[in-house]
PAGU-923600 format. One record per residue (C-alpha): x, y, z; residue number from 1; chain. Coordinates in steps of 0.5 Angstrom, whole numbers, plus 500, padded with zeros to 3 digits. Layout:
! PAGU-923600
x  y  z  k  c
X  Y  Z  NUM  A
...
END
This chain:
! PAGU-923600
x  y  z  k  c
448  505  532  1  A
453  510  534  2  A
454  506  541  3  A
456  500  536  4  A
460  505  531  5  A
464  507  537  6  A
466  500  540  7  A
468  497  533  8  A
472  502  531  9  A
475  506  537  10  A
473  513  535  11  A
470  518  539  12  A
468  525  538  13  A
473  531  540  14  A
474  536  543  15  A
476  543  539  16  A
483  543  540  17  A
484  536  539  18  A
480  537  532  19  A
485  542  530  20  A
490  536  531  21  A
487  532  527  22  A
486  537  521  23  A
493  538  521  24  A
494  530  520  25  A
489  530  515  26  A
494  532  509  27  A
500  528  512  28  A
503  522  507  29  A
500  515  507  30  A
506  512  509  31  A
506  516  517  32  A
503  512  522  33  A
500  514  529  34  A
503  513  535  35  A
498  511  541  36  A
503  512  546  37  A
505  520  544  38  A
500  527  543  39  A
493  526  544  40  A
492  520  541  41  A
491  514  546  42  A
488  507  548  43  A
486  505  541  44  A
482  512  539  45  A
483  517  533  46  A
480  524  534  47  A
476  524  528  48  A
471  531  526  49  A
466  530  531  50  A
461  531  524  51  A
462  524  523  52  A
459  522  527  53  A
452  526  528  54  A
446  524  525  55  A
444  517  522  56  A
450  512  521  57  A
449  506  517  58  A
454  500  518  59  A
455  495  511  60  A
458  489  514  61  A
465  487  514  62  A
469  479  513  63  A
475  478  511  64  A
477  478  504  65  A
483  475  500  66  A
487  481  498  67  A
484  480  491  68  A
478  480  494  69  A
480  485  498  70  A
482  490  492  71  A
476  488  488  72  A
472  491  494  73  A
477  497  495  74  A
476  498  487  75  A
476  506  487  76  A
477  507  494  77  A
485  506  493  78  A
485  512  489  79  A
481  515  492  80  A
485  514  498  81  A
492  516  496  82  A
495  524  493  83  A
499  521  488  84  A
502  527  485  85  A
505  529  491  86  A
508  522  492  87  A
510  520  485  88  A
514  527  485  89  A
517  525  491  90  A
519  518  490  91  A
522  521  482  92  A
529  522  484  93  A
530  515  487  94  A
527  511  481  95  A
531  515  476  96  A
537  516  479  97  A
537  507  480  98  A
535  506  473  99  A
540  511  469  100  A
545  506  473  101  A
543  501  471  102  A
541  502  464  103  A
533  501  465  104  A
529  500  459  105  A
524  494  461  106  A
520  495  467  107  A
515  490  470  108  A
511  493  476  109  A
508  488  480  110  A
502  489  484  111  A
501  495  481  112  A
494  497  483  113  A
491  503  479  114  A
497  502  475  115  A
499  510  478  116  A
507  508  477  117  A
508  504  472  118  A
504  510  468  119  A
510  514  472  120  A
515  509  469  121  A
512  509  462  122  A
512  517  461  123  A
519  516  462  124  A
519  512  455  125  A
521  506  459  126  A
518  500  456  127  A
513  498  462  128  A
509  493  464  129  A
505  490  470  130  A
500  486  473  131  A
496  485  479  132  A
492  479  482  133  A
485  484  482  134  A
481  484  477  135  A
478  491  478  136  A
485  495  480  137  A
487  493  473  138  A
480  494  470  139  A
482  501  473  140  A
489  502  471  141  A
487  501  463  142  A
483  507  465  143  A
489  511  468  144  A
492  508  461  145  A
488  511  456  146  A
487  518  460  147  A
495  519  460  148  A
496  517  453  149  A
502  511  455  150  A
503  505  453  151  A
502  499  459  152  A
501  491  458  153  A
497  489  463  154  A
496  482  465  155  A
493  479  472  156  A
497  475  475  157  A
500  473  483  158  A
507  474  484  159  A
509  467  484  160  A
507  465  476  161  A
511  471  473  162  A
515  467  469  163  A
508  464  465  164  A
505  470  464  165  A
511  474  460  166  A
512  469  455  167  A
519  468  456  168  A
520  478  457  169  A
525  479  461  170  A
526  486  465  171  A
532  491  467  172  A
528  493  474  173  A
522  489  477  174  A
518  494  482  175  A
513  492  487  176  A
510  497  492  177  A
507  500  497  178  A
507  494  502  179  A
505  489  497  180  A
510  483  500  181  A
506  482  507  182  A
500  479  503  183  A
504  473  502  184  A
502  470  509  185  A
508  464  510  186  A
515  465  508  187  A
514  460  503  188  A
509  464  499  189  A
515  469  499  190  A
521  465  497  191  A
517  463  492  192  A
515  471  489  193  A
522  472  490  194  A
524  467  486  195  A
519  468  480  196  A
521  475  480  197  A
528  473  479  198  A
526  469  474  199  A
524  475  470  200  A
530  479  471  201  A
535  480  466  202  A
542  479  467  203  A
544  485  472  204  A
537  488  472  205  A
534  490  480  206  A
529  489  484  207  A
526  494  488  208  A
521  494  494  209  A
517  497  498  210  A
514  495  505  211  A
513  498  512  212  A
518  497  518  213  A
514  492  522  214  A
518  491  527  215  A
518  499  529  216  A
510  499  528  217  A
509  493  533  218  A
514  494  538  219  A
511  501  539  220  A
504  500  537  221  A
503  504  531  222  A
496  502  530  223  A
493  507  526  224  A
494  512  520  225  A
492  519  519  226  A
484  519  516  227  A
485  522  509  228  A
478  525  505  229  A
477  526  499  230  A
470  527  494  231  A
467  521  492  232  A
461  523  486  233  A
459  529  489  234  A
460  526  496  235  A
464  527  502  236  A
469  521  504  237  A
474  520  509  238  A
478  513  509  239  A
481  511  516  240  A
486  505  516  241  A
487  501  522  242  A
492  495  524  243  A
489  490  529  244  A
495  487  532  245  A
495  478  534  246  A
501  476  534  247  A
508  479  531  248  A
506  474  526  249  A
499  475  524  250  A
495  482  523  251  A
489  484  520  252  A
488  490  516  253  A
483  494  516  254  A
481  500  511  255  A
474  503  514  256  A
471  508  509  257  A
466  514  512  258  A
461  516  506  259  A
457  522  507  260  A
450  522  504  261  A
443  525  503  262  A
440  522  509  263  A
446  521  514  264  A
453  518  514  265  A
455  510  512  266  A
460  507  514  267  A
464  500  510  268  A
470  496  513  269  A
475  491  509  270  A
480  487  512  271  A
485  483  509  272  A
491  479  513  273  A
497  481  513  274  A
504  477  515  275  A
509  483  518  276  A
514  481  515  277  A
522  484  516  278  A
528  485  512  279  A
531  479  515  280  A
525  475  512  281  A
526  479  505  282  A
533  478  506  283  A
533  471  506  284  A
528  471  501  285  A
533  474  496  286  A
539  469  497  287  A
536  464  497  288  A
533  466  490  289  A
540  468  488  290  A
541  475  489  291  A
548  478  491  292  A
547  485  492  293  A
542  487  497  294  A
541  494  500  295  A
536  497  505  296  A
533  503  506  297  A
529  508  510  298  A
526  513  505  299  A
527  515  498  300  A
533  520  499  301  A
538  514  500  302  A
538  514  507  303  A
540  507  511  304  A
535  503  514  305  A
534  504  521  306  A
528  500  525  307  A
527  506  530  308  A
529  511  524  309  A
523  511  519  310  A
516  508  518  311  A
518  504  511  312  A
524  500  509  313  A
526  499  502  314  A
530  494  499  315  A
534  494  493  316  A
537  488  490  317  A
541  486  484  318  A
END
């Protein structure tokens, strides 16, 4: 069993000093990468605790999911997965300072998942809604809802039928984040999203998004982000995400999630496909739904968008 954890997933046990790198890694953000080509990190392995993989392993099996599948499966893990306080707080400064310009009072988070930033935005006092196309995400995110003691309309809903969910509602700002955009697998499914988030708009509203620089991960193979752990009922769980690459057109994310219990450790992967898109493909998008203002960044601090600068781009547009 262990033989076959190994060729599926890449991993090997590691030795003391290349433990203490990984250590390292495990409180990094989300949205860092591992390059193979640098450090220790090489042809397709990451350097997990050795623990990981002693005694019984038990694989449940993995098939691709449609990303409301996907998400539904994840359920819990999402959360699980991500240090929210630390992200919201450095993302802050960048939604308030863009919001005051723009006398934001109505904001509609697509994609929300567990609804952490809209419930961020309605702290705020802002008027929020949001919507997920998973069932479970939301089911999750009315949860988070009633233990802050805000207010969020949730509704479910993909990106493209916007328009007949908001019963004619319009915002000063739509969001959508944390890579939610590369789902929409041709350029048509995206134009399409693109036009029915401007269809909810208000006159002079923004649209902000948020994705991974594609072109910098496959042209330097970034195949991989740091294991993040965290306590699943009493229980020891790591999560290990992975790209696998086919074609600058078409690749596979995988999310494998380590689960210690009382008899050994088990092991779930997920996968779901994802279109790597580019600014060119979200730029294009934009004008043609009528955008006129288009800008790009590589992090919250504002800093102009460079393909070998940063790991995400984000895009403003008004």
């Amino acid at each position: 069993m262990k033989e076959r954890l190994l060729r599926r997933t890449g991993l090997r046990p590691c030795a003391p000093k290349e433990l203490a790198t990984v250590s390292s890694l495990r409180g990094s953000e989300a949205t860092e990468a591992i390059s193979l080509s640098k450090s220790k990190i090489r042809a397709q392995r990451l350097h997990l605790p050795p623990y990981v993989l002693k005694g019984n392993v038990k694989k449940k099996e993995n098939t691709l999911k449609s990303a409301a599948e996907f998400y539904d499966d994840l359920g819990v893990g999402y959360e699980l997965m991500i240090n929210w306080d630390a992200r919201l707080k450095r993302e802050a400064p960048f939604f308030h300072k863009l919001f005051d310009e723009h006398d934001v009072r109505r904001v509609l988070d697509c994609a929300c998942g567990t609804g952490q930033h809209a419930i961020e935005f309605a702290r705020w006092g802002h008027d929020v809604s949001a919507c997920d196309i998973s069932s479970q995400m939301l089911e999750l995110a009315e949860q988070n809802v009633s233990t802050a003691g805000v207010q969020v309309n949730f509704f479910q809903s993909d990106l493209s039928h916007l328009k007949d969910e908001v019963s004619g509602k319009q915002f000063d700002a739509v969001v959508c984040l944390g890579n939610s955009l590369p789902h929409l697998l041709t350029q048509r499914e995206l134009d399409r999203a693109i036009r029915s988030i401007k269809d909810v708009l208000a006159p002079g509203g923004i649209f902000i998004t948020q994705n991974r620089n594609y072109p910098r991960i496959l042209r330097d193979n970034l195949r991989f982000m740091p294991p993040t752990s965290a306590e699943w009922e009493g229980r020891e769980c790591i999560f290990f995400r992975m790209l696998d690459i086919h074609t600058p057109r078409r690749i596979d994310f995988h999310i494998i999630r380590f689960l210690r219990e009382a008899q050994g450790w088990n092991y779930k992967i997920q996968t779901t496909r994802l279109r790597p898109i580019q600014k060119t493909h979200i730029e294009s998008a934009l004008k043609r739904a009528g955008f006129k203002k288009i800008r790009h960044y590589a992090d919250y601090s504002f800093t102009p968008f460079s393909i070998n600068k940063t790991l995400d781009l984000i895009t403003v547009a008004h």
